[in-house]
Each structure stands twice: as C-alpha cells, then as structure tokens.
C-alpha positions, 0 to 999 in steps of 0.5 A, a space after each residue: 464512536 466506532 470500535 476501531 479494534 482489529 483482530 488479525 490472525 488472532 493478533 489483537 490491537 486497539 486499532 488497525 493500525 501498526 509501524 511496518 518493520 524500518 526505522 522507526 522499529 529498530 529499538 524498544 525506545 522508539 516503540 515505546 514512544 510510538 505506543 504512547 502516542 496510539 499505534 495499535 501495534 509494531 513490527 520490529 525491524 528485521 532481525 537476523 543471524 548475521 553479527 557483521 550487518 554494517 550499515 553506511 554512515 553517510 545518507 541513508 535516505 534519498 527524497 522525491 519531494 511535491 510541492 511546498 517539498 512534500 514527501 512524496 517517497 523515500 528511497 532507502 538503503 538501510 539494511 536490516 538491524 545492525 544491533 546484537 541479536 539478544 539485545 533486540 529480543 531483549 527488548 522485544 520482551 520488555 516491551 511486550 511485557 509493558 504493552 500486553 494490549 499492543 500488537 508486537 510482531 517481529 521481522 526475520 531474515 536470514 540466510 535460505 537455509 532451514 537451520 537458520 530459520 528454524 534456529 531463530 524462530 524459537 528465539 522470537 516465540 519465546 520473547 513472548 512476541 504475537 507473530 512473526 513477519 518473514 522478511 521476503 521484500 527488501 530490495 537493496 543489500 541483503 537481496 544481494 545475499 541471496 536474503 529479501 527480495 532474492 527470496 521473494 521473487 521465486 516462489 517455490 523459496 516463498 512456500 519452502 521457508 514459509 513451510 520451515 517457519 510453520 512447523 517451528 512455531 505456534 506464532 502467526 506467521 506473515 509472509 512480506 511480499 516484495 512489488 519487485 516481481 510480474 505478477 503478484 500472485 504467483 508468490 502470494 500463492 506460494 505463501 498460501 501453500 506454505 500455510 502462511 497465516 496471513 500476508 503483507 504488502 507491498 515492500 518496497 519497491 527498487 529504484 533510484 531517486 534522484 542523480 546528483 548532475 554536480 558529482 553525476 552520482 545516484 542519491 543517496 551519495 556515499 563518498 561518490 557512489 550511489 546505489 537502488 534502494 527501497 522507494 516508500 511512500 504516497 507515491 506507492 500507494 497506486 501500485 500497492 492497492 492494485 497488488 493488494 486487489 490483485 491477491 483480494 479477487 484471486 481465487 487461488 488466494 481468495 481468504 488469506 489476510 492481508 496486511 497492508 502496506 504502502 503510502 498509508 498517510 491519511 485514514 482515507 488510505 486506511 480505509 481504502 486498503 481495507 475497502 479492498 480487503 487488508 485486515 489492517 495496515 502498516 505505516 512507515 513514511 508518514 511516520 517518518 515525516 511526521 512523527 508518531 502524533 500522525 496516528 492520532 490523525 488517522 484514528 480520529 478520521 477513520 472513526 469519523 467517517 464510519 460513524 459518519 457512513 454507519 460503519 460499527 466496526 473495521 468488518 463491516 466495510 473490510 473487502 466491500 471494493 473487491 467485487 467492483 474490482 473487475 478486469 477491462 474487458 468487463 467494463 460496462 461500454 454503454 455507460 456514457 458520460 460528459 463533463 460538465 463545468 459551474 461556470 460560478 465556480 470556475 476560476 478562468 485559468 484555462 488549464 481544463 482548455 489547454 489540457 484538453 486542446 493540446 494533448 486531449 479531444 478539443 473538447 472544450 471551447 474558449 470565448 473572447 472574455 476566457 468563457 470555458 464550455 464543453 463540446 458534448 459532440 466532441 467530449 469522450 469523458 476522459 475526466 482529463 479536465 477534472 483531475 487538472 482543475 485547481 478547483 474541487 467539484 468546478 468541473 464533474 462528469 455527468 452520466 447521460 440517461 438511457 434512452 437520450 442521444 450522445 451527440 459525440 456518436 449519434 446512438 441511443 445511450 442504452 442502460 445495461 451490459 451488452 458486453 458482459 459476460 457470466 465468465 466464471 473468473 470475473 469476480 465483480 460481475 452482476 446479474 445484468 439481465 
C-alpha cells in the first residue's frame, strides 16, 4: 500500500489531505468529526480581533449546478468566524491536544496594521496549533474592510504582514493568495520575500452566480439584495491548477511549498495539484456537498493509483508536470495528429459531425445510414470531436509518424522542434537536437 503521509513545512499529517478554512472548519465539532472520518488535517475558520463579525441569517450560499443538479460551485457570502475569539482558541487547543497525529493550522485576519497581527499571533502558537495560514483571499465582506483580498492584491501588503507574522512566532507560516488578481505571481513573490513558509491556493474567486428574474435579485437573496461572493468548487479547478503552475515554474518562486486549493473532489485532482508541485491539498466544496466520508474515497484511489503507477510515496510524483508546463511559443508545430472514430464503438448520434460542420473545420462526413468518418485532408486535430463524444475512447487522436505526408498540407510530418528554442526562461524545454 502506498504511504500516503505528507510532511509539509514540518507540519506532519497521515495524508495530504486537509479541510481549507470555510464552514466546515468553523468549530471543534465539526473537525472532530472530520478527524474520525480520515482528514489528515484542518484549517480552522478564519479568526480575527473584531467581536462584532455578524453574519446574514438568510442564504448564505448561491449554486451552479451540472447535470442531474451536480454541484458545480458555490458562491459564499459567509464571513469569517463570528464565535468569540477565546472560545475558538479554546477549541483549537482541545482539539489538537486530542488529535496530536493530525495537521491543525489556524486562519488569520485582521486589520493591516502590525499590533493587530503581532497581537493574535501569539494567541494561536500558544494553543499549541502546527501553523498559521494568513488569510490575504477572501473576496466578499472583509475585502471591504480593507482585510482579505483588499490585501492579497497589493503586494507590497503581502510581504509587509507576512514579515510581521514571521517575526512573531516559531509556527509555519502560509500565506492564502486570492485568484482576484492579473498575475499570480507578483503577490507569491511578495510572500517569498516576507519569508512565508509555504503558500496556499487559490481563494475564491469573486463573483455572482446566478439572478433571481422573478425579484430581478443576485442569488443569494437577502430581503431583496444580493451581493459577490467567493465561487469554490469543480468549476475552479482549470484556474487553480494553472495558477498553481504559474508559481511551480517561476523562478523567482521556484521551491516555495504549495498548498492546493480549488475543486479538489476526487484523488484524481489530488494527485494532479501534485503533479504540478503542491505538497498537499485542501478540500472545501466536495465536503460540503458530500460529507466528511468523501475523503475515504480519495485516500483509498489516490493510494490505488500509485500503487498501481509504482508511486512509494506523495514525493516521488510531486512536481513531475512542471517541466511539461511550457508557454505557447514553445510548443512543438510539427507534431501532427487526426482523429480517428471505432466505427464498433460509436453510437451514431451525430454530435462529433455537427459539432464540427457547424462551428469547426467540416472535417467529418455523414453517410445516408448516419456513418461518421473523418476527412484527414480537412481535419486540424482540434480534438473538438472527442471532448463532445458521449462515448469514452469512440473517437481518439492519433499521431501521424515522421516521414508520412499530412493530407491537410501536403508537407512531410517531421519528427522534432524546428521552433524550439534553449530560451533560458523556458522551464520544459528539451534538448531536441
């Protein structure tokens, strides 16, 4: 069986996998729970200095739903905690007292100001917590307090308070970067310069869900009004991994942990925030749809697949994507493909065909008995076809060998990378000659 233990930053866990700091964190019973059920560790909800944190009492959360109502993302207005300061860190200390094996890092934000943060710090280190997460992300309500993302989007703020925190305590110290920005990289590398331990992400992202054309009111609703929130969940996941890859390949931050987040739902996303360098991983929305049990699921397949791969441990394919994760101008244009479709496997539902005629490169044909074939003349390999087949594996591309003519052209494929370059700053480059 795999080992599936991670150490990060020196924090120790039985597995990679923690609840990020949202509501299911908010209180010693839910992680208690959440411990019994498997997590290898927690983030607590965010604490702060402010006793008058009320949140709405009508729906907190708004809903994009797939098919059969799959969660595809919640949208968030929750704030941070609204329970008393100590009774928190009193549970906090209970609880890792009780869990000594389990990761138990606590969320921060309070007001940009060094008495604030150099005040509670303390606080946490001594309940005995294992690190400390700064809360620089959260997009909604605080963010209009000059806390959270209001933070998280200046840089210069990112390296500042990450410097206070550094100097007030022995604890790990993770800074939380929100996706509400250009580029992900300016504020990871403020965090590098602060001396933040590690970094997590992404936060969540800002947004509206949904517009209620009865009341003409943002969802979630509250008495008539509605506002942005956080969006979580699978539907994140794109921009989270390729922020995550942003920082894995950036020199100035090449090395820094990475904690991530984002539509973590199935041991298949684990492992590929992993595969691009994140250390572990928090999980919020599947939670939250699912239930604590969810994690029995991923330890159980991400230990699968890397027995099944000859994986040991989390380190022997953490980082392994980073050096395939190259930018445009790098890619590799005489690689030729063109699909092909098992004409045993196919189903005739017509969808690769009017996919492609309507909005594509006329690529596939149609007979009179609904017989789909691909036209290698006009076919550019857009994979188009494949992603919209209902069918696994009906239709596939297929690489066309070096030496052979591509129809669509008329030029000899050639093996290679005529447009490669030894540029410096192209981490996933290969010695082509």
């Amino acid at each position: 069986m795999a080992d599936l233990r991670a150490d990060f930053v020196g924090i120790k866990s039985p597995n990679p996998f923690w609840l990020a700091s949202a509501p299911p964190t908010d209180k010693a019973y839910n992680v208690r729970r959440a411990f019994e059920a498997g997590w290898g560790g927690v983030v607590w909800k965010t604490l702060g200095l402010d006793p008058h944190i009320v949140n709405v009492n009508g729906p907190r959360y708004g809903v994009v739903y797939g098919a059969d109502r799959r969660v595809l993302g919640i949208n968030n207005i929750e704030l941070i905690t609204d329970r008393p300061l100590q009774v928190n860190l009193d549970e906090i200390k209970a609880v890792k007292r009780d869990y000594p094996d389990r990761a138990v890092v606590v969320s921060l934000m309070v007001p940009c100001d060094e008495e604030s943060w150099t005040g509670i710090v303390p606080l946490v280190e001594a309940t005995g917590a294992d690190g400390i997460e700064l809360n620089f992300g959260c997009p909604h309500g605080m963010s209009e307090r000059g806390m959270g993302a209001a933070v998280g989007q200046v840089p210069e703020y990112i390296e500042m308070v990450t410097r206070w925190c550094k100097a007030s305590t022995r604890m790990p110290v993770i800074v939380k970067l929100t996706p509400n920005i250009t580029d992900i990289r300016y504020p990871a590398r403020a965090a590098v310069k602060g001396g933040a331990d590690a970094v997590s992400l992404i936060n969540t992202v800002s947004s509206i869900t949904s517009v209620n054309l009865d009341t003409f009111s943002p969802e979630p609703s509250i008495d008539g009004k509605g506002s942005h929130g956080g969006f979580c969940g699978p539907a994140v996941k794109p921009i989270a991994l390729n922020m995550v890859a942003e920082i894995a390949r950036d020199p100035e931050c090449r090395g820094i942990p990475v904690s991530g987040i984002g539509g973590v739902t199935t041991w298949r996303d684990a492992a590929e925030f992993m595969a691009l360098g994140c250390g572990n991983v928090q999980v919020c929305t599947a939670a939250m749809t699912y239930g604590f049990r969810v994690v029995g699921e991923m330890t159980s397949g991400l230990a699968q697949w890397m027995d099944d791969k000859g994986h040991a441990e989390v380190e022997a394919f953490r980082g392994r994507a980073v050096p395939n994760v190259t930018d445009w101008q790098y890619l590799n244009l005489n690689y030729v493909a063109k699909a092909k479709i098992d004409q045993e496997a196919c189903i005739k539902c017509g969808r690769c065909y009017a996919a492609c005629e309507d909005t594509s490169h006329q690529a596939i044909s149609m007979s009179a008995d609904r017989v789909f074939e691909v036209k290698d003349d006009e076919c550019v390999a857009c994979n188009l076809c494949v992603d919209v087949c209902p069918v696994e594996d009906c239709i596939t591309m297929e690489r066309m060998a070096p030496g052979s003519v591509d129809p669509r052209t008329g030029k000899v494929v050639e093996d290679g990378y005529a447009n490669w370059t030894t540029h410096p700053n192209n981490p996933g480059r290969v010695a082509a000659e």
